[in-house]
VOBA-1610 file (N, C-alpha, C; in pm, whole numbers, padded with zeros to 5 digits, always signed):
BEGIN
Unk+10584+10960+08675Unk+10598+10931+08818Unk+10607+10779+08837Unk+10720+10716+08915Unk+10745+10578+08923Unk+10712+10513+09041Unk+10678+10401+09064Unk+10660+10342+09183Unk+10784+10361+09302Unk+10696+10421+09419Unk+10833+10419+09516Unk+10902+10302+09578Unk+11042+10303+09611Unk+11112+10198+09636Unk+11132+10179+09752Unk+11096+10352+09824Unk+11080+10282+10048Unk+11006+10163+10051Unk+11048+10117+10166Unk+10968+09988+10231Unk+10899+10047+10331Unk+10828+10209+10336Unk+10680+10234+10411Unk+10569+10140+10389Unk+10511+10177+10512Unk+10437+10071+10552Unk+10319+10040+10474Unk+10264+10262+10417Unk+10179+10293+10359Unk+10178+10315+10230Unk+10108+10311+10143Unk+10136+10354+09992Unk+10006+10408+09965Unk+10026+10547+09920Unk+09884+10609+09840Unk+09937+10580+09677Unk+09788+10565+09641Unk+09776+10477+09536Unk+09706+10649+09425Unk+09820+10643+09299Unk+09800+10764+09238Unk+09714+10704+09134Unk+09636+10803+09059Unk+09609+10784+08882Unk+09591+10936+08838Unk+09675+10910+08724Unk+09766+11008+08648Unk+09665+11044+08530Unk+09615+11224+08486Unk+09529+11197+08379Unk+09525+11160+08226Unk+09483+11132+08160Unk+09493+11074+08021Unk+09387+11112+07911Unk+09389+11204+07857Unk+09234+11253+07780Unk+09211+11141+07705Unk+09326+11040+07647Unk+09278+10951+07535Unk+09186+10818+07631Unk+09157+10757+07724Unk+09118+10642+07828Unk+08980+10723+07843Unk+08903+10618+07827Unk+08703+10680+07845Unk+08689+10696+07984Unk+08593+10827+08011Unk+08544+10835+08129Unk+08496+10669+08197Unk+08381+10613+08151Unk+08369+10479+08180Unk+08471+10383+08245Unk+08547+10387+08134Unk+08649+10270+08185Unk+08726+10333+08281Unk+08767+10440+08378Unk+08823+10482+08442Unk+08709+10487+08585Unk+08613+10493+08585Unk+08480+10506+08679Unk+08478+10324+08732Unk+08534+10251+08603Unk+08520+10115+08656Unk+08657+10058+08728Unk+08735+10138+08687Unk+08874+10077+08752Unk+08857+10157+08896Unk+08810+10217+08929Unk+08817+10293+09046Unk+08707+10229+09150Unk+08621+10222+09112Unk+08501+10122+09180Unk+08513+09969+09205Unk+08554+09949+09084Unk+08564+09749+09040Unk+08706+09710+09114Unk+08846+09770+09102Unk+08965+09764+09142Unk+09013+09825+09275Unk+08993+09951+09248Unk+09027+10021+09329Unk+08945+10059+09508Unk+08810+10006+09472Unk+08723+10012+09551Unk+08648+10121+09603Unk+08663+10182+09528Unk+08583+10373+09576Unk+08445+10347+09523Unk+08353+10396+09637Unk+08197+10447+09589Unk+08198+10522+09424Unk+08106+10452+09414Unk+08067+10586+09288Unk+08094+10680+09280Unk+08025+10725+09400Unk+08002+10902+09396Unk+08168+10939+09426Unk+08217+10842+09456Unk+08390+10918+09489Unk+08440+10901+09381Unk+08440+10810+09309Unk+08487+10751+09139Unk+08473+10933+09067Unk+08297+10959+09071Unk+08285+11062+08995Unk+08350+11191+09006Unk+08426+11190+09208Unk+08439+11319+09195Unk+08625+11334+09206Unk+08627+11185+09202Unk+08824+11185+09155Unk+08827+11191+09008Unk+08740+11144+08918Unk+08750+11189+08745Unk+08772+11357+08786Unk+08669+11421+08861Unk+08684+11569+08809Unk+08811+11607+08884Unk+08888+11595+08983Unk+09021+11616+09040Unk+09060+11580+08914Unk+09117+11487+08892Unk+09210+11444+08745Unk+09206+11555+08645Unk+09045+11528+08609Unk+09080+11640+08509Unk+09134+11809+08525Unk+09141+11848+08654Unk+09145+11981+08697Unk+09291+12007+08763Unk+09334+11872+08805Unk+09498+11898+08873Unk+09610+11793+08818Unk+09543+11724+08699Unk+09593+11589+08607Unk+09644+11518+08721Unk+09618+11480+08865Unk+09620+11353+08870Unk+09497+11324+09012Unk+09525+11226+09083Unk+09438+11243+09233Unk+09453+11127+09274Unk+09476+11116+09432Unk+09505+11021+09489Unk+09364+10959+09566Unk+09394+10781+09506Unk+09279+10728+09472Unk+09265+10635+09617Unk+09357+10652+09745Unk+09365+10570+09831Unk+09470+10530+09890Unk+09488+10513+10025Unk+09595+10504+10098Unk+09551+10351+10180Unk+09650+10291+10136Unk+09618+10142+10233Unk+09772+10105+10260Unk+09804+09925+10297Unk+09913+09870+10397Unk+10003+09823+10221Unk+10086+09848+10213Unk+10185+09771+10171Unk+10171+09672+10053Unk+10073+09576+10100Unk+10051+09445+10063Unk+09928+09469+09969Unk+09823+09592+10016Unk+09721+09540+10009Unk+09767+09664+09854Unk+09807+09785+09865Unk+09810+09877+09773Unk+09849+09797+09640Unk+09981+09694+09649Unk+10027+09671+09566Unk+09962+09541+09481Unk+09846+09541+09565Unk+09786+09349+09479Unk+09680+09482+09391Unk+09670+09579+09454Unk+09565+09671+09369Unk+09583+09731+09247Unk+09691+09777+09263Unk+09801+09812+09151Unk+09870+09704+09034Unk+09839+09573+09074Unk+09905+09484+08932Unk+09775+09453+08906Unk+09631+09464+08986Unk+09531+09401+08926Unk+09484+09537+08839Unk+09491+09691+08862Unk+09471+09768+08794Unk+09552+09763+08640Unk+09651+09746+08674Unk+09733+09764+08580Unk+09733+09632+08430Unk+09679+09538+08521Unk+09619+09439+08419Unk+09488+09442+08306Unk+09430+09506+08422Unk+09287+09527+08355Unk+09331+09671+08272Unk+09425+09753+08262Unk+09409+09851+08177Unk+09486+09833+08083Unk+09641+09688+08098Unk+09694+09672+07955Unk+09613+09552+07884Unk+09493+09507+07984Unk+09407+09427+07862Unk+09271+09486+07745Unk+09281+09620+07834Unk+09183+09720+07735Unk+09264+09758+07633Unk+09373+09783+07624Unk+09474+09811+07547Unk+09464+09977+07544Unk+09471+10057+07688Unk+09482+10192+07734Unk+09632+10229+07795Unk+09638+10352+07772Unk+09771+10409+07799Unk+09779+10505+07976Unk+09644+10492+08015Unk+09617+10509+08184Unk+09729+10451+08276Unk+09797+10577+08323Unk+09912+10561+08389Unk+09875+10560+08563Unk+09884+10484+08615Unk+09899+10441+08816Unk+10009+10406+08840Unk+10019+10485+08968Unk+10148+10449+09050Unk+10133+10483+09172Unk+10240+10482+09263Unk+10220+10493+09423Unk+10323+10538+09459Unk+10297+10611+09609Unk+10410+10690+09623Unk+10370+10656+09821Unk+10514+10686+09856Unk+10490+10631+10026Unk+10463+10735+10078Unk+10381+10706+10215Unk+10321+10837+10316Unk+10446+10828+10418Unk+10472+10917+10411Unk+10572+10978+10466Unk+10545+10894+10655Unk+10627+10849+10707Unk+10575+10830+10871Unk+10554+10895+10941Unk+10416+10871+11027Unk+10364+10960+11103Unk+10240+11064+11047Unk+10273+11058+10923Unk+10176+11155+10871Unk+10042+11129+10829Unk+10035+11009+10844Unk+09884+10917+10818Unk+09819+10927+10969Unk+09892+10905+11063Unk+09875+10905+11197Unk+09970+10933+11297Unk+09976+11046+11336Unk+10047+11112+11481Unk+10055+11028+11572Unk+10226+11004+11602Unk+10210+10893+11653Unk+10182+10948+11855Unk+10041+10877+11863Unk+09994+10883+11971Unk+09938+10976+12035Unk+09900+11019+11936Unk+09768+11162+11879Unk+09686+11075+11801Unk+09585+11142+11875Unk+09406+11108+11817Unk+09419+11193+11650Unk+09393+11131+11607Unk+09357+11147+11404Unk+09243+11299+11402Unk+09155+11261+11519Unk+09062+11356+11521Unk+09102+11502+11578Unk+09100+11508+11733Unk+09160+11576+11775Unk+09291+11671+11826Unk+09359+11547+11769Unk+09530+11598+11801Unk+09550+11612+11951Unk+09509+11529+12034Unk+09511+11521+12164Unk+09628+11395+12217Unk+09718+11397+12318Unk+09773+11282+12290Unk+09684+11168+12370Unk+09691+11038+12336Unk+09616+10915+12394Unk+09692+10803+12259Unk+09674+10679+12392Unk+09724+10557+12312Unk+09665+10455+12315Unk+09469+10545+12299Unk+09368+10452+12304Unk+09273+10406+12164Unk+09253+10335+12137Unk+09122+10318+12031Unk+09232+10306+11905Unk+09291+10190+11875Unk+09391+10176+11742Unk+09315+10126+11670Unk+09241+10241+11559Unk+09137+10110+11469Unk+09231+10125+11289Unk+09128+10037+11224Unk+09237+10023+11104Unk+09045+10120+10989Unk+09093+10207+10965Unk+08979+10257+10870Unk+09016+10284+10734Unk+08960+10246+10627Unk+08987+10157+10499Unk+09124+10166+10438Unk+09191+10088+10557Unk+09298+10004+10574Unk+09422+10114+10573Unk+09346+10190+10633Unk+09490+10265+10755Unk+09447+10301+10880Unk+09596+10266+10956Unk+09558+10218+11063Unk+09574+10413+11142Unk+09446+10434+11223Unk+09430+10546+11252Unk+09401+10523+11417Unk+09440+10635+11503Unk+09439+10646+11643Unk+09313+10768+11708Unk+09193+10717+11758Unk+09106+10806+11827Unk+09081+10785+11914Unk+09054+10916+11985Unk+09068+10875+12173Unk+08937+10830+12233Unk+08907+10851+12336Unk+08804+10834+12391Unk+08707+10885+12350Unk+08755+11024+12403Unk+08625+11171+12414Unk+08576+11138+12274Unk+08661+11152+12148Unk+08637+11140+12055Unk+08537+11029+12004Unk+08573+10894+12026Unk+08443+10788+12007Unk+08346+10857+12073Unk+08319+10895+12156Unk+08237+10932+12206Unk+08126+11000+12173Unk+08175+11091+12138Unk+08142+11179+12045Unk+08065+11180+11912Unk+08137+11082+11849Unk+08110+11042+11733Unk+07999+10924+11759Unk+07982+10890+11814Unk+07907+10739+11875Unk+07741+10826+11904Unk+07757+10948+11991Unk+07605+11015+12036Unk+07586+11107+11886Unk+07670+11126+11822Unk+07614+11203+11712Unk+07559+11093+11628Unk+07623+10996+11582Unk+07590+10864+11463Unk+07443+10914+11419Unk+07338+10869+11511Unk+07216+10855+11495Unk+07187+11002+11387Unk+07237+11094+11376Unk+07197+11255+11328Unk+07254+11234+11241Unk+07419+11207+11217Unk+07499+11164+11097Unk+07383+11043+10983Unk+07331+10954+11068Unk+07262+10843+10975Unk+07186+10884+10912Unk+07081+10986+10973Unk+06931+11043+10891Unk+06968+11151+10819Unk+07104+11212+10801Unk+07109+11311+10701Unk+07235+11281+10615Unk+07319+11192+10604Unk+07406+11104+10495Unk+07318+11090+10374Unk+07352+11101+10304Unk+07287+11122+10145Unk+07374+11024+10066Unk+07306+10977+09959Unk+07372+10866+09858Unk+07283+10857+09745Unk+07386+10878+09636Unk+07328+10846+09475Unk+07281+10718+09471Unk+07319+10592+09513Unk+07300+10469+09447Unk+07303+10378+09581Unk+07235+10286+09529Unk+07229+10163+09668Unk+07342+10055+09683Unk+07427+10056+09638Unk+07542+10017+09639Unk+07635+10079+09775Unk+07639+10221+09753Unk+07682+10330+09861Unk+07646+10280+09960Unk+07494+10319+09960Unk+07475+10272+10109Unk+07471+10139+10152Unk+07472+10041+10082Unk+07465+09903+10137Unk+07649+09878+10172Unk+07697+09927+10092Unk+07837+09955+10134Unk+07869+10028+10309Unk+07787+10111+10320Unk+07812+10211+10428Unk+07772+10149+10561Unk+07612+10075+10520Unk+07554+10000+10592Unk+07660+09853+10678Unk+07670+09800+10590Unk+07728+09712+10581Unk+07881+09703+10645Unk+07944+09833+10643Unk+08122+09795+10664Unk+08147+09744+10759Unk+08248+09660+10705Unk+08336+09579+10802Unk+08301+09451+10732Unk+08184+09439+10689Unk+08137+09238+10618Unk+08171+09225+10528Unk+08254+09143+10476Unk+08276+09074+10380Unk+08146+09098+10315Unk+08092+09097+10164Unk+07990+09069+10056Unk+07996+08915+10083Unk+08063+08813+10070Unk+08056+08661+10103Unk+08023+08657+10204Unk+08023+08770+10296Unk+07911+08675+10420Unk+07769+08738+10437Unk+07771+08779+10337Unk+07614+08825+10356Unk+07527+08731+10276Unk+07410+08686+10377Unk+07312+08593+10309Unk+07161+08677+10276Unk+07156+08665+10204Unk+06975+08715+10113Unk+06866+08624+10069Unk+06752+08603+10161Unk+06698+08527+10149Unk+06562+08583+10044Unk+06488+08534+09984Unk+06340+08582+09899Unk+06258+08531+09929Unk+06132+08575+09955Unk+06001+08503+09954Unk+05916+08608+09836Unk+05818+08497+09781Unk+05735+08531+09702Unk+05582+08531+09731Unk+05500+08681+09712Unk+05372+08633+09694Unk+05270+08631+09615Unk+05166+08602+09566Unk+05074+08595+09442Unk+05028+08750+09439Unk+05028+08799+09328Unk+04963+08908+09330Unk+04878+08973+09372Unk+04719+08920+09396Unk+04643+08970+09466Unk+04657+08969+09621Unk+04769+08929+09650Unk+04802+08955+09784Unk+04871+09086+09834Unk+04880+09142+09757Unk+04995+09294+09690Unk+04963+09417+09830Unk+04848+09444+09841Unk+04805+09488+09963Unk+04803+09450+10058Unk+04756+09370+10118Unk+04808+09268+10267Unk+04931+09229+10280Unk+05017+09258+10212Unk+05224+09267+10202Unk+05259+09374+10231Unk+05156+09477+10188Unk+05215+09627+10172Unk+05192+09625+10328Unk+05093+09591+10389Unk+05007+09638+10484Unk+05130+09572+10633Unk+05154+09449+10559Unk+05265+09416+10684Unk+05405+09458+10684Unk+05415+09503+10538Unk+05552+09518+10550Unk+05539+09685+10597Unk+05455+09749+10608Unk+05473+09920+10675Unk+05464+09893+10846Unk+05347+09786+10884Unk+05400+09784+11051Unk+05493+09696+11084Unk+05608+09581+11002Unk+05690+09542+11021Unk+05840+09644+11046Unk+05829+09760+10980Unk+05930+09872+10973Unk+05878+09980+11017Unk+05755+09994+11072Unk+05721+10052+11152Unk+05803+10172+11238Unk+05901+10023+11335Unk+05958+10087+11432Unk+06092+10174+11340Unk+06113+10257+11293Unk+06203+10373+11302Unk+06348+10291+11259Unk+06295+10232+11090Unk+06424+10175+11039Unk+06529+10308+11011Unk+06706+10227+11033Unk+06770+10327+11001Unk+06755+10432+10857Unk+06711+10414+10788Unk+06710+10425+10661Unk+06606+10400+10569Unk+06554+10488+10475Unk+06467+10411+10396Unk+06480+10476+10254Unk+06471+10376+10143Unk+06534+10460+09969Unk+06446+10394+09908Unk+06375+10515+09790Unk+06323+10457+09682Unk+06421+10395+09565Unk+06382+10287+09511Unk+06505+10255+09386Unk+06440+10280+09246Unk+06538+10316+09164Unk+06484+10310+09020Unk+06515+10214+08942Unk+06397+10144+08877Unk+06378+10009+08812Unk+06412+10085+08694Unk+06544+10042+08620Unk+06564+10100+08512Unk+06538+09970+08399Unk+06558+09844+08458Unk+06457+09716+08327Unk+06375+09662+08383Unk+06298+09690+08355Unk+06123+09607+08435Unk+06126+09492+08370Unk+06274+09446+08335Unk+06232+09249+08310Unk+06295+09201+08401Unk+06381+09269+08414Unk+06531+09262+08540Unk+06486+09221+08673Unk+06406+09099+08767Unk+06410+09099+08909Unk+06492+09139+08997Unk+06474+09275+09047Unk+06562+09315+09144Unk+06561+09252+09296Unk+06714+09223+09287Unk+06694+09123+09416Unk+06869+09228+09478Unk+06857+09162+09612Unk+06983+09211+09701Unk+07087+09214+09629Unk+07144+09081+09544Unk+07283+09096+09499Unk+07287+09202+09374Unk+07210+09216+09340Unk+07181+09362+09238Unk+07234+09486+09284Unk+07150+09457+09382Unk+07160+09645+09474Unk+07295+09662+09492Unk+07372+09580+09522Unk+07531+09524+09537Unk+07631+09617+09423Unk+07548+09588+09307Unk+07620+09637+09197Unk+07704+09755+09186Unk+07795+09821+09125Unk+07869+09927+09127Unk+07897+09943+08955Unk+07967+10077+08967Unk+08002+10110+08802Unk+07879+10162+08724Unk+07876+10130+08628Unk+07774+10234+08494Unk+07681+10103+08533Unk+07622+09991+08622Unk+07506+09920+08652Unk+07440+09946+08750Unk+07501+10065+08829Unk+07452+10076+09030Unk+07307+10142+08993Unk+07228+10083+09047Unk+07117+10108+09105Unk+07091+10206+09165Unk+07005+10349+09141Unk+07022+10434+09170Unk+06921+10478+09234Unk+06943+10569+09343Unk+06849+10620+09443Unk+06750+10650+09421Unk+06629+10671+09440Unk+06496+10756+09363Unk+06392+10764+09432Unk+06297+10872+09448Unk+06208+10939+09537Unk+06103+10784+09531Unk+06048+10790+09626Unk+05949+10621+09692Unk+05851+10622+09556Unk+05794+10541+09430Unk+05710+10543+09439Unk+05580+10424+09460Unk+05450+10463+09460Unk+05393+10378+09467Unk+05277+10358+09358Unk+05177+10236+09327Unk+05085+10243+09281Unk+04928+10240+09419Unk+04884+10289+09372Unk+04695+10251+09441Unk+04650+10155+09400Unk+04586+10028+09490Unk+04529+09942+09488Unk+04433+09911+09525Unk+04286+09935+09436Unk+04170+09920+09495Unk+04149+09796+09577Unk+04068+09803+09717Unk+04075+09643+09793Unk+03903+09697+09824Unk+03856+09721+09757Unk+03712+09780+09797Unk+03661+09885+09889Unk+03745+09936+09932Unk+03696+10003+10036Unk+03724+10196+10009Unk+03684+10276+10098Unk+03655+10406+10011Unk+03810+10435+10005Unk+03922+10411+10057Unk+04094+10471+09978Unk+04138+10388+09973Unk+04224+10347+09850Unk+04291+10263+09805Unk+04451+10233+09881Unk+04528+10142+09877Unk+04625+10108+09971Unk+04718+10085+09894Unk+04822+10213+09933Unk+04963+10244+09839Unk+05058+10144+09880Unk+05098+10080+09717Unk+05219+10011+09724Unk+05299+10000+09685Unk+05412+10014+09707Unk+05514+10040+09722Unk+05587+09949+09607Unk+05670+10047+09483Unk+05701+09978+09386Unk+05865+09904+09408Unk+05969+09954+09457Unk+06091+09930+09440Unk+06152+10006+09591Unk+06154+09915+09683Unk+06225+10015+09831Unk+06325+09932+09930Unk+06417+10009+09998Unk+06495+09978+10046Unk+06541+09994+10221Unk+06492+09936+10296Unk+06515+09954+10413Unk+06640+09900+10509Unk+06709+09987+10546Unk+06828+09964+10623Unk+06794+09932+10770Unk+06833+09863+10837Unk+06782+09876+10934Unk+06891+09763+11064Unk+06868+09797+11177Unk+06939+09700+11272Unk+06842+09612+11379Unk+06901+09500+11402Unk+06881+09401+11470Unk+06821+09372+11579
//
């Protein structure tokens, strides 16, 4: 299958399967290049393997094709035979023109661009979607903190996000715990245990960031007990992640 030669606007971006190219290195071109979550990385390997190929993304023109020579670099410098290519979306078929994406209603309101095609939803529809969010937020599920800081996060640039650290002495370990539970108190969006997979490793924000066979992965809260003298000890909290708004 060859690169198409229309000048559409859109290009879905293919990868073709290959038994000889490692699961790995294909999980990283899809995440690292291509830009898919993990958990989508993992579940376009199993498309591939089940329909030999799967389409890895639909974006503008410009943007498909800087994706495609940077893929294609990184897989003739592994020295792999992993075949990508792209093929045009037909017009109109990404988006009805002047029909809501959602409903199929006509309106020629709400032109947003969602990961980087440009899609049409109406009113009712934001709407909609806007009073549900809050129900959508507390039951969205994610393998790794990458996902959600991704999810959290869309629309920001990673360069504009700033992460600041403070440090405190150990025996202070409880009186941290103690502020940081009525500091989040109020009903953060979100809250994830993480798994410290190198306890030499300081896990800090640009970590959590990570993607590929390094992402940081989700894991039930835990804590240790900290005697402070008194008759129950005050759980603290080993590795956690709070999402939250402004």
């Amino acid at each position: 299958m060859g690169d198409v030669q229309s000048k559409a606007d859109l290009l879905r971006i293919v990868l073709l399967n290959d038994k000889d190219t490692p699961e790995d290195f294909v999980v990283e071109l899809l995440c690292l290049v291509l830009k898919r979550p993990y958990a989508d990385a993992i579940k376009l390997i199993d498309t591939i393997d089940k329909q030999g190929h799967a389409i890895c993304g639909t974006h503008p023109r410009d943007i498909a094709t800087k994706m495609l020579k940077a893929a294609r670099q990184r897989i003739d410098a592994a020295g792999h035979r992993l075949t990508i290519t792209s093929e045009a979306v037909a017009e109109g078929s990404e988006m009805p023109d002047g029909k809501c994406r959602l409903c199929g209603a006509f309106s020629n309101e709400n032109r947003l661009t969602l990961r980087g095609v440009p899609t049409l939803v109406c009113e009712d529809c934001i709407s909609e979607v806007t009073n549900n969010l809050p129900e959508v937020t507390r039951a969205k599920q994610f393998s790794h903190a990458c996902d959600a800081l991704n999810w959290h996060f869309a629309g920001i640039p990673r360069d504009q996000l700033v992460a600041t650290t403070r440090q405190f002495p150990g025996h202070m370990r409880a009186d941290v715990q103690v502020a940081v539970d009525r500091l989040f108190s109020t009903s953060p969006l979100r809250f994830f245990g993480i798994y410290e997979q190198h306890r030499y490793e300081t896990l800090t924000f640009a970590g959590l960031t990570r993607d590929g066979r390094d992402a940081q992965a989700i894991a039930p809260a835990q804590y240790h007990d900290v005697d402070v003298g008194e008759d129950a000890p005050v759980k603290c909290l080993n590795n956690g992640l709070w999402l939250c708004r402004d």
